[in-house]
Kinemage of the C-alpha trace (Angstrom):
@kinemage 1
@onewidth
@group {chain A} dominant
@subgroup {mainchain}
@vectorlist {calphas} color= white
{ca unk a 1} P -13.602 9.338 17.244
{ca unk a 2} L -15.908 11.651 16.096
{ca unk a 3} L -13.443 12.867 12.777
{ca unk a 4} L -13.590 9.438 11.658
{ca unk a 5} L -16.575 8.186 9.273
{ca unk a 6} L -15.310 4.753 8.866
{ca unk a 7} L -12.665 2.022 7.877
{ca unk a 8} L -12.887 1.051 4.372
{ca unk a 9} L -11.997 -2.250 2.380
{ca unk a 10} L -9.547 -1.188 -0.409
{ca unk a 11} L -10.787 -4.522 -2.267
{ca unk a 12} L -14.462 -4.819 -1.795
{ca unk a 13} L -15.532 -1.354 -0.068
{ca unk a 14} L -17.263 -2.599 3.030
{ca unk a 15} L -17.277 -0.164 6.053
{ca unk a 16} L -16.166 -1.052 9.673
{ca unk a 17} L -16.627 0.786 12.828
{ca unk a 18} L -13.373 2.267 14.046
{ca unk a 19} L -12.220 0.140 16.759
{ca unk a 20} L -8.987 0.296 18.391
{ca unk a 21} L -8.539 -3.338 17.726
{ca unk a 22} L -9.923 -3.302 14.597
{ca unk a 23} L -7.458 -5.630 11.922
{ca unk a 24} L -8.669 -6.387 8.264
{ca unk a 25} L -11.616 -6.945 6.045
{ca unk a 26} L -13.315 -10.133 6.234
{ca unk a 27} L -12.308 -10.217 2.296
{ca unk a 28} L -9.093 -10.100 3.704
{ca unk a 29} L -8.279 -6.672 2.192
{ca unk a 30} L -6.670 -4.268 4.172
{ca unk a 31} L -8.642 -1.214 5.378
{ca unk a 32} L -8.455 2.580 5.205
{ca unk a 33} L -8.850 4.989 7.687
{ca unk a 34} L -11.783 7.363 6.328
{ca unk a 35} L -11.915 11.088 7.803
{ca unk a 36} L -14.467 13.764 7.906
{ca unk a 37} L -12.538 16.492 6.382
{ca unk a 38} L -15.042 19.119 5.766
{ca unk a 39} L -14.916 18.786 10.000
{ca unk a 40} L -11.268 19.023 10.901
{ca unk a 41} L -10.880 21.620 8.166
{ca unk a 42} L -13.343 23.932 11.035
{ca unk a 43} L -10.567 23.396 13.644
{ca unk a 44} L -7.347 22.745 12.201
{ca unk a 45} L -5.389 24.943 10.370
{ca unk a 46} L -2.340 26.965 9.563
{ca unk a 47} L -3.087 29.453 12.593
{ca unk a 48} L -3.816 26.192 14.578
{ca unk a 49} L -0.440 24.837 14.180
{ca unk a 50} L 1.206 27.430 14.015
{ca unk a 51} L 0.187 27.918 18.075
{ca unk a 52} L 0.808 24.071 19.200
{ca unk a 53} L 4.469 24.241 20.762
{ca unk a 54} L 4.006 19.694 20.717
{ca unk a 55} L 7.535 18.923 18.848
{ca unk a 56} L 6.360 15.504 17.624
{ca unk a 57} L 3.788 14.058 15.581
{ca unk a 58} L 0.866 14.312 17.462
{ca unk a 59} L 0.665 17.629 16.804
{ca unk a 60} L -1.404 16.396 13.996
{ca unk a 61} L -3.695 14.504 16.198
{ca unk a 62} L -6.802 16.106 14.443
{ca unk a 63} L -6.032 14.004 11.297
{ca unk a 64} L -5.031 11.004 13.672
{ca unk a 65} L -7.294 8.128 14.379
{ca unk a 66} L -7.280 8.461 18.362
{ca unk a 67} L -9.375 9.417 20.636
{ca unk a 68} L -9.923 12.902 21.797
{ca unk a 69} L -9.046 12.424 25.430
{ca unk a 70} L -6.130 9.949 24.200
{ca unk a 71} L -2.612 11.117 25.553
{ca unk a 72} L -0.462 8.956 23.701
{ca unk a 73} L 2.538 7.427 26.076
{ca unk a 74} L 5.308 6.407 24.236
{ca unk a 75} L 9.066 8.221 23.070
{ca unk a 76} L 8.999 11.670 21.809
{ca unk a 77} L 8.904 10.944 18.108
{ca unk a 78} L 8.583 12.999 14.897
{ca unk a 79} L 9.444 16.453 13.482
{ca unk a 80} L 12.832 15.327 12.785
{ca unk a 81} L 14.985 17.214 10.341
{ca unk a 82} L 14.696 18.623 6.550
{ca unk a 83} L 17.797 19.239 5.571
{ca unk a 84} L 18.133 21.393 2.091
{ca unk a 85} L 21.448 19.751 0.155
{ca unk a 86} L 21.949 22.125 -2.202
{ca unk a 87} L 25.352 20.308 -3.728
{ca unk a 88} L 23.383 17.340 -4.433
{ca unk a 89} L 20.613 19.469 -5.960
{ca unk a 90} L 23.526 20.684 -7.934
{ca unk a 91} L 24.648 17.723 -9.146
{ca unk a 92} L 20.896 16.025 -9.812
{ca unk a 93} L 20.529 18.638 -12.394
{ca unk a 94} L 17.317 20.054 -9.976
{ca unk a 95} L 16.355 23.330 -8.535
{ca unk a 96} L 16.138 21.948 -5.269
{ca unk a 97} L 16.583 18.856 -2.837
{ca unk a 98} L 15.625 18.467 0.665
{ca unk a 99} L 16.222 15.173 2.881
{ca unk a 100} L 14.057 14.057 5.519
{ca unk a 101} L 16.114 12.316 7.915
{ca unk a 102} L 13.404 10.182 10.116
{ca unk a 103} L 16.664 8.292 11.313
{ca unk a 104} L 16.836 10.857 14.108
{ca unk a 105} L 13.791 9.251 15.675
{ca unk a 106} L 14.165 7.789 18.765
{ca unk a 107} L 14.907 3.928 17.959
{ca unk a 108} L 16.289 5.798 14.582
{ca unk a 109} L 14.236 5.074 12.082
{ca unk a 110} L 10.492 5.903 10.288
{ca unk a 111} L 9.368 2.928 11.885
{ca unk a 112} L 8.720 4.819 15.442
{ca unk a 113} L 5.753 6.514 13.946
{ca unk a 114} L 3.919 3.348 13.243
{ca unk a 115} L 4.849 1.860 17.059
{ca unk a 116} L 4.078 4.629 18.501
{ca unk a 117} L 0.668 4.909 16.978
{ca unk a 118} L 0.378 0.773 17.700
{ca unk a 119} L 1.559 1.445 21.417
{ca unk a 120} L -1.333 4.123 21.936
{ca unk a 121} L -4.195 1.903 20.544
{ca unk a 122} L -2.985 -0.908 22.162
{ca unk a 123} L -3.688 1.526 25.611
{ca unk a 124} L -6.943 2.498 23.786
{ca unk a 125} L -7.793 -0.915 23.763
{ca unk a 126} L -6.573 -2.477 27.257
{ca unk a 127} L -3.959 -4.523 25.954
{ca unk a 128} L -1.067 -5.082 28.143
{ca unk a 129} L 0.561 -7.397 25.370
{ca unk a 130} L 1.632 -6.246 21.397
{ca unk a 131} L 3.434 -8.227 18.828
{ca unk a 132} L 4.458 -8.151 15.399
{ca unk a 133} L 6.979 -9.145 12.884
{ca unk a 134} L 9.932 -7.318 10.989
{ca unk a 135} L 13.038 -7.024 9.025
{ca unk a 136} L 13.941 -5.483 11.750
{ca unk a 137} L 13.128 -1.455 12.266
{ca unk a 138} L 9.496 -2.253 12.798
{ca unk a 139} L 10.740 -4.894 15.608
{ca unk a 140} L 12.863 -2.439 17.528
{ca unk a 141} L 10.815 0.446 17.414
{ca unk a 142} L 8.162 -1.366 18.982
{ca unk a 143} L 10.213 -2.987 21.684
{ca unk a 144} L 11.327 0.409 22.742
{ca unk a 145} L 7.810 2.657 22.332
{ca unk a 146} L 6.254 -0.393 23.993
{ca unk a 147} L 9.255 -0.611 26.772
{ca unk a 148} L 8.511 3.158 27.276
{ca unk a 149} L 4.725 2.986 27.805
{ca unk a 150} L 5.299 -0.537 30.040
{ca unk a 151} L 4.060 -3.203 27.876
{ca unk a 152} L 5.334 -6.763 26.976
{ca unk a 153} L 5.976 -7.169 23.558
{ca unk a 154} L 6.920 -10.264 21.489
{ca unk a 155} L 8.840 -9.794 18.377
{ca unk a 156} L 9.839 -12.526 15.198
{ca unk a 157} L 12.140 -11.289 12.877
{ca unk a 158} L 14.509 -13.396 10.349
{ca unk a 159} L 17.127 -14.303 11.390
{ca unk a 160} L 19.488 -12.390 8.898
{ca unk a 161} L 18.253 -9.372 10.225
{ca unk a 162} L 21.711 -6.972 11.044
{ca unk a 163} L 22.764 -7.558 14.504
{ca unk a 164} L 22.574 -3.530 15.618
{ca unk a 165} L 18.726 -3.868 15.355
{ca unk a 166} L 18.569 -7.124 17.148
{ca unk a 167} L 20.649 -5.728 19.734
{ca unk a 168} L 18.253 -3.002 20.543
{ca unk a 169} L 15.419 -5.483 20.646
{ca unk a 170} L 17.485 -7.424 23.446
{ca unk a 171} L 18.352 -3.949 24.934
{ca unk a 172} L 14.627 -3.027 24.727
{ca unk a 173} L 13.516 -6.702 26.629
{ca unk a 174} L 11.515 -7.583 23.701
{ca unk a 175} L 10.918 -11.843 23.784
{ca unk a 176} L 12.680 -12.074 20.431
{ca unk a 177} L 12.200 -14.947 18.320
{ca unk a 178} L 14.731 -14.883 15.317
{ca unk a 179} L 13.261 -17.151 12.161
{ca unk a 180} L 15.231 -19.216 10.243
{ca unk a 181} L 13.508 -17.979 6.968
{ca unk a 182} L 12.392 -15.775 5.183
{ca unk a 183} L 10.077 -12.679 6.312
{ca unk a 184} L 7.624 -14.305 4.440
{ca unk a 185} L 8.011 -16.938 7.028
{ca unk a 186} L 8.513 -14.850 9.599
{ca unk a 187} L 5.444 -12.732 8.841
{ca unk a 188} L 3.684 -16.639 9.094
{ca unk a 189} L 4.525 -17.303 12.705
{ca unk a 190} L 3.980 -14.042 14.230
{ca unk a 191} L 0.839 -14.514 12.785
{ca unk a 192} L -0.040 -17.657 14.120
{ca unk a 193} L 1.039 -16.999 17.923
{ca unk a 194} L -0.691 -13.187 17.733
{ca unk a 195} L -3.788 -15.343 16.743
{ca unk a 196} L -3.633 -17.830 19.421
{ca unk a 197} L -2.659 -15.701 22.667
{ca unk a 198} L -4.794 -12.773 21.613
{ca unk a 199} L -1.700 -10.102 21.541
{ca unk a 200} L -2.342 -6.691 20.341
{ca unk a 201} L -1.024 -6.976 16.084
{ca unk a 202} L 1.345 -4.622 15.007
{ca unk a 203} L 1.813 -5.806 11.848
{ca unk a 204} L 1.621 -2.704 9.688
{ca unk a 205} L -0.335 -4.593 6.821
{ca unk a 206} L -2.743 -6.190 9.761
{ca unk a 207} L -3.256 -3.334 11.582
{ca unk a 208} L -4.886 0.024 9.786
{ca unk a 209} L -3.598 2.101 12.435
{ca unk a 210} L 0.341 1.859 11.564
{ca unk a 211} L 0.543 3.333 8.005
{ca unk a 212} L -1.984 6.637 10.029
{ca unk a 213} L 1.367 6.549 12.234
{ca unk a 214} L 3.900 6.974 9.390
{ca unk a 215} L 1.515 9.216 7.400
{ca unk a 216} L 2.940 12.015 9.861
{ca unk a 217} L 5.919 12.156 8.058
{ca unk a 218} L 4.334 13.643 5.047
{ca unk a 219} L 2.487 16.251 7.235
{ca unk a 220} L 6.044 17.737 8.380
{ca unk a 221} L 7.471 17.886 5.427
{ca unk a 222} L 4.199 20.158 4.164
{ca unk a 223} L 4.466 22.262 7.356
{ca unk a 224} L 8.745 22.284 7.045
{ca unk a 225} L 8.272 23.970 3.411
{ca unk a 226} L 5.485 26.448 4.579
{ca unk a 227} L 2.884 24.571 3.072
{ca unk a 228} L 4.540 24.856 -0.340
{ca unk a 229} L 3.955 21.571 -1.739
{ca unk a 230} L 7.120 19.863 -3.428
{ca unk a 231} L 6.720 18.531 -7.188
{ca unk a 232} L 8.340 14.529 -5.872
{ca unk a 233} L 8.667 12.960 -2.976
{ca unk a 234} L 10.973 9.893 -2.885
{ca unk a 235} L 10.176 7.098 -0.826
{ca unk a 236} L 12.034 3.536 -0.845
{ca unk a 237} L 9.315 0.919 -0.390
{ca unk a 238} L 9.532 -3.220 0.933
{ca unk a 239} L 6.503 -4.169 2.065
{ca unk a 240} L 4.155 -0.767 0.822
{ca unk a 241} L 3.300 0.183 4.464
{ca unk a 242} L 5.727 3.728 4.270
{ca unk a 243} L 4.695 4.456 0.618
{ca unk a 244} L 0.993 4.275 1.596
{ca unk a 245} L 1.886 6.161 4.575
{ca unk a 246} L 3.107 9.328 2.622
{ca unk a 247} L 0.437 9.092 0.296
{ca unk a 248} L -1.969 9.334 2.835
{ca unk a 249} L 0.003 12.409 4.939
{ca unk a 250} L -0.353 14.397 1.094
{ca unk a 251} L -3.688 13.846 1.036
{ca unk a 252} L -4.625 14.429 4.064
{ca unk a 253} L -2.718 17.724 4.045
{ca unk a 254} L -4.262 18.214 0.245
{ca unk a 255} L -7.877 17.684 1.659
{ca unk a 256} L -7.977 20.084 4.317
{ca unk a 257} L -6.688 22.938 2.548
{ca unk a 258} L -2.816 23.302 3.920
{ca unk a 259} L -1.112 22.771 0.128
{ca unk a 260} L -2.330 22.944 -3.020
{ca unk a 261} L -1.362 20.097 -5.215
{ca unk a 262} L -0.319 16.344 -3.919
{ca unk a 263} L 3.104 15.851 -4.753
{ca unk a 264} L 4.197 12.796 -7.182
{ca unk a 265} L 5.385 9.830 -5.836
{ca unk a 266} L 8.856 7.934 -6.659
{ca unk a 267} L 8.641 4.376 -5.406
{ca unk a 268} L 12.413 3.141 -5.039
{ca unk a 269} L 12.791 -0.702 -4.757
{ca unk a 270} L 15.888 -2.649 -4.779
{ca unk a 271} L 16.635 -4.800 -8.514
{ca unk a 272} L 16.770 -7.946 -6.748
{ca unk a 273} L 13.318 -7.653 -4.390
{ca unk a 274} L 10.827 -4.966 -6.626
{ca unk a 275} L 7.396 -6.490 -6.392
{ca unk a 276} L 5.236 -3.674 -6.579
{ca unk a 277} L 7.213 -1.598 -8.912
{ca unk a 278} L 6.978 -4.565 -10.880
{ca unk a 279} L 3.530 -4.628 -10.842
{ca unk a 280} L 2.805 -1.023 -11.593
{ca unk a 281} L 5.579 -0.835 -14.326
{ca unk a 282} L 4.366 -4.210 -16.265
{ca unk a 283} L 0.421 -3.209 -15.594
{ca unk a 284} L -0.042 -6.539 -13.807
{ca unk a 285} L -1.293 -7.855 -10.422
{ca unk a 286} L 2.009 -7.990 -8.224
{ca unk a 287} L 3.857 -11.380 -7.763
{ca unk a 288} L 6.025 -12.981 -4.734
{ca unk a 289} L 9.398 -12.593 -5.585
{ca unk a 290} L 13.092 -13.857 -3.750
{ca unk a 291} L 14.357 -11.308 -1.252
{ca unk a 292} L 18.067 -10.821 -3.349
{ca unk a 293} L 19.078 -7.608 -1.479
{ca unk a 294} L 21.486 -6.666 1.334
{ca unk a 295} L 18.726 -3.970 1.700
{ca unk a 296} L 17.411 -5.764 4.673
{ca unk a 297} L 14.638 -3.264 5.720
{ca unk a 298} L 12.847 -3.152 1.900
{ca unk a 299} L 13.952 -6.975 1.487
{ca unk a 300} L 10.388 -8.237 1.069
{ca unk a 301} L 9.192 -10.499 -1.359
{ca unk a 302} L 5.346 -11.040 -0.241
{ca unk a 303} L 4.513 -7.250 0.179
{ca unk a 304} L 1.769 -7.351 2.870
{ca unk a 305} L 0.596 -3.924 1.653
{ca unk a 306} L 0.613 -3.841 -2.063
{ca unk a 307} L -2.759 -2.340 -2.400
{ca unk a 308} L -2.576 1.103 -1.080
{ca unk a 309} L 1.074 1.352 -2.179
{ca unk a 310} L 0.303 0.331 -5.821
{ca unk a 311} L -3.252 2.885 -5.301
{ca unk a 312} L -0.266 5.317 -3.354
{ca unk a 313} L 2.121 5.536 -7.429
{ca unk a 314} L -1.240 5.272 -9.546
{ca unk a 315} L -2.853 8.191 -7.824
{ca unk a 316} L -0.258 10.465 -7.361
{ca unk a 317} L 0.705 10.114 -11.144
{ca unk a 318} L 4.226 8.446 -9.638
{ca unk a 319} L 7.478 6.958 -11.226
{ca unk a 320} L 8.839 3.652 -10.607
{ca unk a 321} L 12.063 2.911 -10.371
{ca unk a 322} L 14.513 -0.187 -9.266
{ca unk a 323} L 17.972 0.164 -8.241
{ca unk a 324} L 21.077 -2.128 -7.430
{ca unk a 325} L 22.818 -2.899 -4.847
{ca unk a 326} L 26.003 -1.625 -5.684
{ca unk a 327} L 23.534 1.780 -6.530
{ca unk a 328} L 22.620 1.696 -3.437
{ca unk a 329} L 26.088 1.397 -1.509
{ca unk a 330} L 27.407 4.351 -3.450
{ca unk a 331} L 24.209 6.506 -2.255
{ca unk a 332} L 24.458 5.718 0.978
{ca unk a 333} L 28.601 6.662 0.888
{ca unk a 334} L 27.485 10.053 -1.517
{ca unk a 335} L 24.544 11.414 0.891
{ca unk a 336} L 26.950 10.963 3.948
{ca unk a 337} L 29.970 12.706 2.519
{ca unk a 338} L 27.247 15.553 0.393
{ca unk a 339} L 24.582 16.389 3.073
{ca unk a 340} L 26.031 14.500 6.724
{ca unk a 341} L 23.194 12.110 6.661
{ca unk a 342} L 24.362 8.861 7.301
{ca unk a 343} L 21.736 6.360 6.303
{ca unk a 344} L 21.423 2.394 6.495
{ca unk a 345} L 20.740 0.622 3.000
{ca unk a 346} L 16.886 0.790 3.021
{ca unk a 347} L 17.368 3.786 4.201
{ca unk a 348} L 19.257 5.502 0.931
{ca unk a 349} L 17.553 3.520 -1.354
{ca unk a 350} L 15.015 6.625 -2.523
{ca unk a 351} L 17.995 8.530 -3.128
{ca unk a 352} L 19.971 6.068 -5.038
{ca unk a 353} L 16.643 6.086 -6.882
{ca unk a 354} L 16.927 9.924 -7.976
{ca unk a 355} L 20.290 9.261 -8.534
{ca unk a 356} L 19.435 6.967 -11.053
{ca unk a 357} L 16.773 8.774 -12.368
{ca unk a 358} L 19.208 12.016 -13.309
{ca unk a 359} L 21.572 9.834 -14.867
{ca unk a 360} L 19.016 8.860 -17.237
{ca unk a 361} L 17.904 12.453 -17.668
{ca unk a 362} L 14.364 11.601 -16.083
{ca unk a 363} L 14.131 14.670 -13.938
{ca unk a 364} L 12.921 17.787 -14.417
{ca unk a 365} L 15.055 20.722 -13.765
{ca unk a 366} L 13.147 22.802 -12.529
{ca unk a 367} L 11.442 20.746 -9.908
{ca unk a 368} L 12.140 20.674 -6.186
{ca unk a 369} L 12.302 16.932 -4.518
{ca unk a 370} L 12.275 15.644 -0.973
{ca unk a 371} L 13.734 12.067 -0.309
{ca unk a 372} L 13.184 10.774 2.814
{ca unk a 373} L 15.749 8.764 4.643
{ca unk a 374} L 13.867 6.018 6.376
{ca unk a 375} L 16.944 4.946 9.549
{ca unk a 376} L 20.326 5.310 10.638
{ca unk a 377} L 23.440 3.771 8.882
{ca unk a 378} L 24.185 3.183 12.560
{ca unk a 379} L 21.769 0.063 12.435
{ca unk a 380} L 24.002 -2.100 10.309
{ca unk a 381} L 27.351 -1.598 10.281
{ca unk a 382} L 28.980 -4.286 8.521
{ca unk a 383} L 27.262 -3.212 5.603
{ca unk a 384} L 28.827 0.160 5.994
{ca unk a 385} L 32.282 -0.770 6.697
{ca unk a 386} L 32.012 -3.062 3.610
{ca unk a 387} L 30.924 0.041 1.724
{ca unk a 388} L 33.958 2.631 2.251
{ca unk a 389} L 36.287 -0.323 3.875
{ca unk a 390} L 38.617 -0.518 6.755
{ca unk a 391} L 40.491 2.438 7.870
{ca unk a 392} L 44.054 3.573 7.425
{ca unk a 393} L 46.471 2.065 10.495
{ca unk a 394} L 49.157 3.773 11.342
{ca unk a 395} L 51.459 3.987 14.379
{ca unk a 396} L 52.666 6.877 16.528
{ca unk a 397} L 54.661 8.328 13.674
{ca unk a 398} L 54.271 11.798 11.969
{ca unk a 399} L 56.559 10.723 8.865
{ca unk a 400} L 54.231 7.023 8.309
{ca unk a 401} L 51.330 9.058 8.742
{ca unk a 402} L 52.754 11.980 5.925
{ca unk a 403} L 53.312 8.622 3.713
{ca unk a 404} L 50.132 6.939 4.344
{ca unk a 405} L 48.374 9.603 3.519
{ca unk a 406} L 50.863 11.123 0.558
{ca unk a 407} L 51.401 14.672 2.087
């Protein structure tokens, strides 16, 4: 990988080579992918992109770490939708809102950019084997891009994760261990059996490779707004993986010429699970906290990324901000009925966040905003049916259904 100088420490700066197998700094920091811009800039462009007819994200495969001859084999995922939602724009008090709905993808959620990057290093490598753990999104979109490209996977998740994502992991023919703890926990025993059989780790904070998958979704959103850079982009955050992600997409895009400016950062969390807004808020070194949110996918107490997400707000000149989860159920219900996008809890959580954010009057008018909707509302139902509650019953009977309904 000849665009690639080296992987980089984000706690003590030492340099690896970058091997597909490569996993963290013997510090124990986590590690950066470092690129040779001045070289990609010579061959990737505007004009470049603007000729590639690949609909998914490795049509930024110039700023991915793979290698040249690499043809990744996994689902078709990335360039899903950015849809403008210009009533919600209205009501936000801003000049314009788009939402980037990576629940489209094809286990439906943000999380198949990561696997699928993990699936095509694994190849790289000669691993016939790749685990991890999860809340659940990471879980299933690895069972399926892994199912897809023919390799075993075994998957720990805890064991409150929402059954629609443990059924596709059983759908999938993941080995699926469900943890009677916490992710935490869960996180501790993946760890433990990747390190004794020698699997391939998936673990986005492990591996350096996944948060280079999700980083995509940042370059689509430049190219979807025709290189116009927006002044936010909202981003709910659990364990920092996604957050460092986008920054790292912005940068990228930033570096090599295609926008101008990188955008500012809002980092959602949920009120009852906000390490890392914590930390960057109260100018402190982040702390464990309990996992108190039905938020399932951003539940995460032990952030195993908090470095490059708390680098992602600092250096992007971003804006905190924690919401509840009765804020979040009446996001998810308002972006359904305002813009069609039907998004699970995690999912909403960046746009409960601007929500929040106008009703305090904390943003600007005239700014334009993209929130990104991380997975489908499809993925736990129960929590949606809880949300807008059980439907109207009524039996064959035009004059019941007039008084049901008071017309």
């Amino acid at each position: 990988m000849n665009h690639i100088i080296h992987c980089k420490c984000v706690k003590c700066g030492r340099t690896y080579a970058p091997a597909a197998d490569i996993t963290i700094c013997e510090c124990g920091g986590i590690l950066d992918v470092i690129y040779d811009y001045e070289s990609i800039k010579t061959r990737f462009n505007k004009e470049v992109l603007a000729r590639r007819d690949d609909p998914t994200m490795w049509r930024y495969r110039e700023l991915l770490p793979i290698e040249e001859d690499t043809v990744p084999t996994g689902l078709q995922v990335g360039m899903s939708p950015l849809y403008e939602a210009q009533k919600i724009a209205e009501d936000l008090g801003v000049k314009r809102l788009y939402i980037k709905d990576d629940g489209v993808n094809p286990t439906a959620s943000l999380k198949d950019r990561a696997s699928a990057m993990a699936v095509t290093k694994a190849i790289e490598a000669g691993y016939d084997t790749i685990a991890c753990s999860s809340t659940g999104n990471a879980a299933s979109s690895l069972a399926g891009n892994a199912a897809k490209a023919g390799l075993k996977t075994y998957i720990f998740v805890p064991s409150r994760a929402p059954k629609g994502k443990i059924a596709q992991l059983m759908m999938f023919g993941a080995n699926l261990t469900a943890v009677d703890g916490s992710y935490e926990e869960t996180f501790e025993l993946s760890k433990a059996a990747i390190d004794k059989y020698g699997w391939y780790n998936r673990n986005a904070a492990i591996n350096p490779y996944l948060s280079e998958g999700k980083k995509t979704v940042a370059h689509e959103i430049c190219e979807q707004l025709d290189f116009n850079a927006p002044d936010f982009v909202a981003v709910s955050v659990g364990d920092g993986c996604t957050i460092a992600g986008v920054y790292k997409g912005l940068y990228d895009m930033y570096r090599v010429g295609l926008i101008d400016r990188i955008p500012r950062i809002i980092s959602v969390q949920a009120q009852g699970c906000c390490p890392i807004n914590t930390a960057v808020m109260n100018g402190e070194d982040w702390r464990p906290q309990e996992e108190n949110t039905y938020a399932d996918s951003i539940a995460v107490g032990v952030p195993r990324n908090p470095d490059k997400a708390i680098n992602a707000i600092k250096d992007s000149d971003g804006i905190c901000v924690n919401v509840t989860d009765d804020e979040i159920r009446e996001a998810q219900k308002y972006l359904a009925k305002n813009a069609g996008v039907f998004g699970e809890p995690a999912g909403v959580t960046a746009t409960a966040g601007l929500m929040k954010l106008s009703r305090e009057g904390k943003l600007p008018h005239d700014t334009t905003i993209v929130s990104i909707v991380t997975g489908n509302g499809l993925k736990d139902i129960d929590s949606a049916i809880r949300s807008v509650g059980e439907p109207i019953h009524c039996g064959n009977d035009l004059a019941e259904f007039e008084e049901k309904f008071g017309l």
